[in-house]
N, C-alpha and C positions, 0 to 999 in steps of 0.2 A: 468440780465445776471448772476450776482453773485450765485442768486433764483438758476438759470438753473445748475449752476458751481457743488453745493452743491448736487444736487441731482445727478446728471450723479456721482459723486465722489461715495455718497451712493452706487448707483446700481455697481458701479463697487466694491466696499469693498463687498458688498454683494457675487459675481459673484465669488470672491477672495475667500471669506470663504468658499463657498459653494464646491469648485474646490478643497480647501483643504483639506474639511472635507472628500470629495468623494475618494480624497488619502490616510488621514489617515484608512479610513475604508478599501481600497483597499489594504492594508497594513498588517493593521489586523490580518486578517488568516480567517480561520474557527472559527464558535460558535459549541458548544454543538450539538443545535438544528439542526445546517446544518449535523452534522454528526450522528446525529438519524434519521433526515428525510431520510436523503442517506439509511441508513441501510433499514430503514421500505420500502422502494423503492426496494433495491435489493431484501430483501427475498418475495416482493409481484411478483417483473417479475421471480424470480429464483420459484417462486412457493413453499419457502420451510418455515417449521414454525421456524418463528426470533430466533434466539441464541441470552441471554443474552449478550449485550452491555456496555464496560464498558469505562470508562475514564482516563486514567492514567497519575499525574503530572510526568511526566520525561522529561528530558534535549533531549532525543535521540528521532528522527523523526523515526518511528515506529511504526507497525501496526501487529498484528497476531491472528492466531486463538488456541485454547487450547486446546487438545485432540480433535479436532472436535467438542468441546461441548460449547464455548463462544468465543466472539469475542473484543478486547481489540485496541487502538488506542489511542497514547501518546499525550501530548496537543503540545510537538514539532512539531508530523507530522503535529497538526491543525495549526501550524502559518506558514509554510513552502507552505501550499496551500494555492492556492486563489480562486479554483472557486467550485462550488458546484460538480461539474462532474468529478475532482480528487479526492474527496473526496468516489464519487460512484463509480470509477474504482477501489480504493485500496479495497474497501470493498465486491466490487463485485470480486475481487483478495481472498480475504479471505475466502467468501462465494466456490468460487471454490474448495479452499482445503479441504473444509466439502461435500460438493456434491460429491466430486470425492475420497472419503474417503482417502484421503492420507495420513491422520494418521494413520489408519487403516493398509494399505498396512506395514507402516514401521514396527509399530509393527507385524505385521505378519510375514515380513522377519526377521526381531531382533528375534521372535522365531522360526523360520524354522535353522538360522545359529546357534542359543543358542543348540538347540537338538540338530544339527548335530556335534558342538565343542566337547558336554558331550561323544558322541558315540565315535567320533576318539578319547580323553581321555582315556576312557574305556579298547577300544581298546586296545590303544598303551601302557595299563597299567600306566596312569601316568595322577592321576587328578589334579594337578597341571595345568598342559597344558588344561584342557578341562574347568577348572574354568577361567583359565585365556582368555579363548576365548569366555566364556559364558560371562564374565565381560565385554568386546567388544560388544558383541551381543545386549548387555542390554541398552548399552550407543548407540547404532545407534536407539532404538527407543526414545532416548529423545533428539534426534540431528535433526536441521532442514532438512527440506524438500530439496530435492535434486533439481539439474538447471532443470533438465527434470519436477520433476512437479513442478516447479515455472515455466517454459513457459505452461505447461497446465494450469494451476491455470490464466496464463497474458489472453492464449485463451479465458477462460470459460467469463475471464469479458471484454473485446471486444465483443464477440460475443451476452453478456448476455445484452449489451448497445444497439447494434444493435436490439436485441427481443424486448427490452422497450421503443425504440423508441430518445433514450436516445444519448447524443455526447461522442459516443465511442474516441474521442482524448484526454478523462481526465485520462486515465489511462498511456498514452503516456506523458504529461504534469504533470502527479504526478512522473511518474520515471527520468523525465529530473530534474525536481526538488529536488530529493532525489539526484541525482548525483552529482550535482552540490551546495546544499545548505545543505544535508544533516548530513554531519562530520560521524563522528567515525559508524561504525556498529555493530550489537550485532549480537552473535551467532545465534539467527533464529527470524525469522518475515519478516516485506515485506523488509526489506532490509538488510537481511540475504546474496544475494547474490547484492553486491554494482550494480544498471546498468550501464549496459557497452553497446558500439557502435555495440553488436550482440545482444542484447535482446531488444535496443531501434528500432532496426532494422526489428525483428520478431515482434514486437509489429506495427510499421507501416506497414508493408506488409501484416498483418491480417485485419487491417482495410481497405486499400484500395484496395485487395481482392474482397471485399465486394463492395464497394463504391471508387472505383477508381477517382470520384471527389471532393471527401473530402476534406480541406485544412488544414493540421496538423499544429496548431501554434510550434513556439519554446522559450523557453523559454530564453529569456537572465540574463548575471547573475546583470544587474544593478536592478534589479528585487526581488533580495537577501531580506526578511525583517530584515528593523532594529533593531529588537531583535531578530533576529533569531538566531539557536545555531551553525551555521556552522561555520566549521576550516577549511575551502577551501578560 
């Protein structure tokens, strides 16, 4: 009996550890690796050749792309997720604003309104006025991306989950968790614009568009990780 005692004990400390350790990893966040495979995934279903991927130690959960030309992801937003398919929504988020040139466009408006400043200047004899509105002009192409394409940009990687076969609910489950665990925001990247109950909103009605039986988890905030950097 004793013999029997000992070992039912064993298997349950084991059963103990094993639950824990599945926590502390659930915990976690993201590795490196989950967030290069994600990328190598999107640019192979977006069909487009990989932009440089980088890693960056920062406090702030944060994700963006660079002139169009590289893609950066802070190690806050890696502990803030948990599952591999947040990780390929934000990226696939990313990947849209380089497909859908939206860096491009800005700078093109920042110079169509730069010329037209200098000309009314001119004009009105006073360049003064026409520098100071070119000064404007110059600062909208280095200012994030507007709401209109951050919900194109939310489109392109819903839809681009759906082409890859992939569980379009991780990019709904990365913004509920940016909301809610996120803290502080910086002037542009993926949480440039903080989400709100209208963009969480376009985000699910895109997916079930699509697939009207899908079941979008939600995120609760006991869920927060323990090191994680939120002030909410």
């Amino acid at each position: 009996m004793r013999g029997n005692f000992w070992k039912t004990l064993a298997k349950v400390s084991l059963s103990l550890a094993a639950l824990l350790l599945m926590c502390e990893t659930a915990s976690a966040g993201l590795t490196e690796k989950d967030v290069r495979n994600a990328w190598a995934d999107v640019c192979k279903i977006a069909g487009i050749t990989p932009l440089p991927l980088s890693i960056k130690e920062d406090e702030s959960p944060n994700a963006w792309v660079t002139s169009g030309k590289s893609v950066t992801v802070t190690t806050a937003l890696m502990k803030i997720l948990t599952r591999e398919e947040e990780i390929f929504g934000v990226l696939s988020h990313e990947a849209g604003h380089a497909v859908l040139k939206h860096y491009e466009s800005r700078v093109n408006n920042a110079a169509g309104v730069g010329i037209a400043a200098l000309l009314l200047g001119k004009a009105l004899g006073d360049n003064t006025i026409g520098n100071a509105a070119a000064g404007v002009a110059a600062g909208l192409a280095t200012a994030g991306f507007s709401r209109e394409q951050e919900v194109e940009a939310d489109d392109f990687a819903v839809d681009l989950a759906f082409k890859g076969g992939k569980d379009p609910t991780g990019l709904y489950t990365s913004l509920e968790r940016l909301a809610l665990f996120g803290g502080k925001t910086q002037p542009s990247g993926f949480n440039s614009h903080p989400p709100d109950e209208r963009r969480l909103l376009h985000v699910k009605e895109r997916i079930l568009a699509v697939n009207p039986k899908i079941v979008i988890p939600e995120v609760e905030k006991s869920e927060a990780p323990r090191s994680g950097n939120a002030d909410r």
